[in-house]
Legacy VTK file of the C-alpha trace (Angstrom):
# vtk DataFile Version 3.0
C-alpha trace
ASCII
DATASET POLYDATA
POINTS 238 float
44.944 -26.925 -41.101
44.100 -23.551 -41.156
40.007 -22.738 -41.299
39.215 -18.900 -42.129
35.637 -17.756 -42.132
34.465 -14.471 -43.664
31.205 -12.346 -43.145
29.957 -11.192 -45.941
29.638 -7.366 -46.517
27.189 -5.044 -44.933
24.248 -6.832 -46.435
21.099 -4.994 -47.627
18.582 -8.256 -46.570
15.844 -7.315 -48.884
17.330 -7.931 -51.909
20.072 -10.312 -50.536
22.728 -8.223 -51.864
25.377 -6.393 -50.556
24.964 -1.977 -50.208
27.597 0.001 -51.613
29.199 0.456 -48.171
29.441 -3.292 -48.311
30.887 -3.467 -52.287
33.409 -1.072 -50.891
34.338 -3.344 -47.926
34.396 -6.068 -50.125
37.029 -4.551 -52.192
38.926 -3.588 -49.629
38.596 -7.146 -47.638
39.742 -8.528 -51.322
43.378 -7.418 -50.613
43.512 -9.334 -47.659
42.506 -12.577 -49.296
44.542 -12.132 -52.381
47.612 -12.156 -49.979
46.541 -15.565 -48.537
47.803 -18.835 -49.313
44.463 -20.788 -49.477
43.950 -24.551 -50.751
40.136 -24.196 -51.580
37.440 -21.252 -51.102
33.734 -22.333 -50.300
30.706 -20.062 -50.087
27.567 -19.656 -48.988
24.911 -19.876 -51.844
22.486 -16.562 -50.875
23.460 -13.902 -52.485
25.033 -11.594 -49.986
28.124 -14.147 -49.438
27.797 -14.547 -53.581
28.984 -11.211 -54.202
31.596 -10.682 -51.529
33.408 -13.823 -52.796
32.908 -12.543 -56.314
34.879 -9.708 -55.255
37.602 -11.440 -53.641
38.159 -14.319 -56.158
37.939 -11.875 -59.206
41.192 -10.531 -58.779
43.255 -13.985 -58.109
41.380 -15.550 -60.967
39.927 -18.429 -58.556
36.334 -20.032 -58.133
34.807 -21.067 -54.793
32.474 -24.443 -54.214
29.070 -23.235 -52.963
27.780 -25.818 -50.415
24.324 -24.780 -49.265
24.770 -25.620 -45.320
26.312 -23.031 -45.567
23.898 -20.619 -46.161
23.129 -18.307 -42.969
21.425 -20.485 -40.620
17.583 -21.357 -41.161
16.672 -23.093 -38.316
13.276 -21.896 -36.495
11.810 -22.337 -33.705
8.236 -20.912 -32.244
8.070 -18.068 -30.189
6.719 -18.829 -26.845
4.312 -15.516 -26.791
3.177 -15.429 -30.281
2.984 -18.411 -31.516
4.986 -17.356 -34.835
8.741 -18.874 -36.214
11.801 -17.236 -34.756
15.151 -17.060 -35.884
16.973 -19.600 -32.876
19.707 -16.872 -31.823
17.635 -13.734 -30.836
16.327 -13.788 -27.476
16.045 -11.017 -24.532
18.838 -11.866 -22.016
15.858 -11.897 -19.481
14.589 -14.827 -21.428
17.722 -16.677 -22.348
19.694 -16.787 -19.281
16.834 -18.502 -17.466
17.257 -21.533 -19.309
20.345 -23.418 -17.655
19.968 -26.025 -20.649
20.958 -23.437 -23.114
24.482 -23.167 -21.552
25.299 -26.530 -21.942
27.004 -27.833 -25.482
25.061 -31.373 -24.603
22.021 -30.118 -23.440
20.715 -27.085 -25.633
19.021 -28.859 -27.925
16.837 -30.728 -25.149
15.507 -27.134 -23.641
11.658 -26.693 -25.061
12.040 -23.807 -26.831
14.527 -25.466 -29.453
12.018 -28.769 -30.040
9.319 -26.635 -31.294
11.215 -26.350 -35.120
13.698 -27.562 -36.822
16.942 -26.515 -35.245
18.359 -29.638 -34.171
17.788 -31.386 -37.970
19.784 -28.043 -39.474
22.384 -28.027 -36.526
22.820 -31.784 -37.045
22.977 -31.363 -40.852
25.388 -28.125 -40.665
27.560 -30.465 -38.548
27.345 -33.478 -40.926
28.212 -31.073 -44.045
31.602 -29.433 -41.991
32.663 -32.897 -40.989
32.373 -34.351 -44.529
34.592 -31.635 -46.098
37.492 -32.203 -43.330
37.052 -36.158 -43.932
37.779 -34.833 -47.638
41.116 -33.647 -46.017
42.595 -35.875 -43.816
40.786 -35.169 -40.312
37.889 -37.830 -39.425
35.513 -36.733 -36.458
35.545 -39.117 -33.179
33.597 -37.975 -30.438
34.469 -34.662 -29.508
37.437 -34.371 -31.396
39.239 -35.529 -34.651
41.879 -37.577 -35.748
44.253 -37.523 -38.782
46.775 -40.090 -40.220
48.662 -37.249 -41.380
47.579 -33.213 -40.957
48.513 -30.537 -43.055
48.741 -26.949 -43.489
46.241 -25.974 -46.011
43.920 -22.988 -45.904
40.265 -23.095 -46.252
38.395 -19.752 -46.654
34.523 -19.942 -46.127
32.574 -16.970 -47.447
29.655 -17.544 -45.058
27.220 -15.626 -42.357
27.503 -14.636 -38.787
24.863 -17.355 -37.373
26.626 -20.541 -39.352
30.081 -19.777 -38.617
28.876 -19.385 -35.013
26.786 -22.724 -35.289
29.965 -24.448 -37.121
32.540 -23.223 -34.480
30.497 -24.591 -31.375
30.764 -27.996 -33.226
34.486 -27.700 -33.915
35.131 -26.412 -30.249
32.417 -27.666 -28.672
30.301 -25.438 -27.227
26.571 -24.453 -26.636
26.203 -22.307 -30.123
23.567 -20.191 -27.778
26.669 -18.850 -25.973
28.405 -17.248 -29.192
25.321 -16.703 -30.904
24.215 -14.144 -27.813
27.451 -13.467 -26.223
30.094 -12.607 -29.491
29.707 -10.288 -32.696
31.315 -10.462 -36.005
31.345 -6.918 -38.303
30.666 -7.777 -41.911
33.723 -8.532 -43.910
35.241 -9.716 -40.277
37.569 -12.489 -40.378
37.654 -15.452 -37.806
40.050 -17.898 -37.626
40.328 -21.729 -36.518
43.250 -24.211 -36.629
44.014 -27.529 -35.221
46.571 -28.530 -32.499
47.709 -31.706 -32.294
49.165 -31.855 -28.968
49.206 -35.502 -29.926
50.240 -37.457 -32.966
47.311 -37.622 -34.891
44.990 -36.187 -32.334
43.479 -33.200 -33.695
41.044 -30.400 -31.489
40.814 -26.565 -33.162
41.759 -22.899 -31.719
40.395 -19.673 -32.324
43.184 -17.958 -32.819
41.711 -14.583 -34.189
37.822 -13.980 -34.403
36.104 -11.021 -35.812
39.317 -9.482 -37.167
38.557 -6.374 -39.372
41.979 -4.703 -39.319
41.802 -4.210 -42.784
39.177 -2.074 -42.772
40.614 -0.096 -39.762
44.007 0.357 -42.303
41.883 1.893 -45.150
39.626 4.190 -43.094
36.259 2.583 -43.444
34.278 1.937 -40.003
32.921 -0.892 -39.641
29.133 -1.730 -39.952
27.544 -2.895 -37.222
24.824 -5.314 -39.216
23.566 -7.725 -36.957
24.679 -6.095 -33.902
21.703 -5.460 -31.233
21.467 -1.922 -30.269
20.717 -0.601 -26.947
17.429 0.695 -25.948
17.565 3.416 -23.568
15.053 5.165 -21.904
15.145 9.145 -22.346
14.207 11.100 -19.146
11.692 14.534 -20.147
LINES 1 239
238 0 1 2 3 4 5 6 7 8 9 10 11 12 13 14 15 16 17 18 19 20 21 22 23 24 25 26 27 28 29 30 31 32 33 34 35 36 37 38 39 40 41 42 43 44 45 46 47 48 49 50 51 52 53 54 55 56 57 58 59 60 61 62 63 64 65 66 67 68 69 70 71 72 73 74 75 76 77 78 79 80 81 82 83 84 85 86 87 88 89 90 91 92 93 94 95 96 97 98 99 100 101 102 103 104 105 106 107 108 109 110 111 112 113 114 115 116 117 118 119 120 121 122 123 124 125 126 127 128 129 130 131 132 133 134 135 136 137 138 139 140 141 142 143 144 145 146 147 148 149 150 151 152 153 154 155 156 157 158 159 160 161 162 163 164 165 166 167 168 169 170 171 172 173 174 175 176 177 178 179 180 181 182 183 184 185 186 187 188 189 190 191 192 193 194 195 196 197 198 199 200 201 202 203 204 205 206 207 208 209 210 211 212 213 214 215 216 217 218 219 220 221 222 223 224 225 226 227 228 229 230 231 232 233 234 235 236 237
């Protein structure tokens, strides 16, 4: 099975939509998918995902299911100097890195910072919602892996977000979802791919085999946005 996640377009976040940079990546990245050979589609439900699916399943003449754990992930926690919610995945390296617990794909969840919200009941619930949908397929989770009476090589495309398709990898690979939320970068309209191995007759882990991919926007000559990506602050010597 073959699991393909795409960014949505460079979003404009006030009105949830998509700018007309990201309408024309959109278009373009609706090419690529029309050349795919995909089972299902699912999407996000906020509007940003919406309308970059729209794009895409316009021209093959096909619908997506919108599941809403799949919406960009809305976990919070409390910041630890002002006492306000946070988004879970934005801290200063200086802050992160001192927390060993935030390395570890057991332990993360146990570190302070994370009990202060409600990350581990949307982590736990993004988990439960990817798990039921490959049940629907043939692979059933056990422990840290799955198993299957009989795989297949069907497509899934998910029209999603940066933070849940980081959050929903760490389950599938397991890992601390700290580690790609701070440490990797997806460019709107990006494609990442996942597919399972069975080394073993019906036991099933999944591969990265491509993540962030935007080689179709390289071939038409549009640069990719860098939405989402934390720019450098430099200090400027008078």
């Amino acid at each position: 099975m073959k699991l393909v996640f795409v960014r949505h377009g460079d979003p404009d976040y006030v009105h949830d939509s998509l700018t007309e940079k990201g309408k024309r990546e959109a278009e373009i990245l609706s090419e690529r998918i029309a050349k795919l050979d995909v089972r299902d589609f699912y999407c996000s439900p906020l509007g940003r995902a919406q309308e970059t699916a729209a794009a895409c399943l316009s021209k093959i003449g096909r619908t997506a299911v919108t599941h809403d754990w799949l919406r960009e992930f809305p976990g919070y926690v409390i910041d630890e100097q002002t006492g306000h919610r946070r988004i879970p995945w934005d801290f200063m390296p200086g802050d992160w890195t001192k927390k060993p617990k935030l390395y570890d794909k057991y332990l993360w969840l146990t570190e302070p910072i994370m009990q202060t919200g409600d990350v581990e009941e949307v982590y736990t619930r993004v988990c439960d919602g990817i798990d039921t949908l490959l049940e629907s397929y043939g692979y059933v989770r056990d422990g840290g892996m799955y198993r299957t009476k009989q795989g297949n090589e069907d497509t899934l495309v998910f029209f999603c977000h940066l933070g849940i398709t980081f959050a929903i990898m760490s389950h599938l690979i397991g890992l601390s979802p700290l580690m790609l939320w701070q440490g990797f970068f997806v460019a709107p309209t990006s494609v990442t791919t996942v597919v399972t191995e069975e080394r073993v007759p019906g036991e099933v882990f999944f591969r990265c085999t491509g993540l962030g991919d935007i080689s179709h926007l390289y071939e038409a000559g549009e640069p990719a946005s860098k939405s989402g990506f934390f720019e450098e602050s430099r200090l400027i010597e008078k």
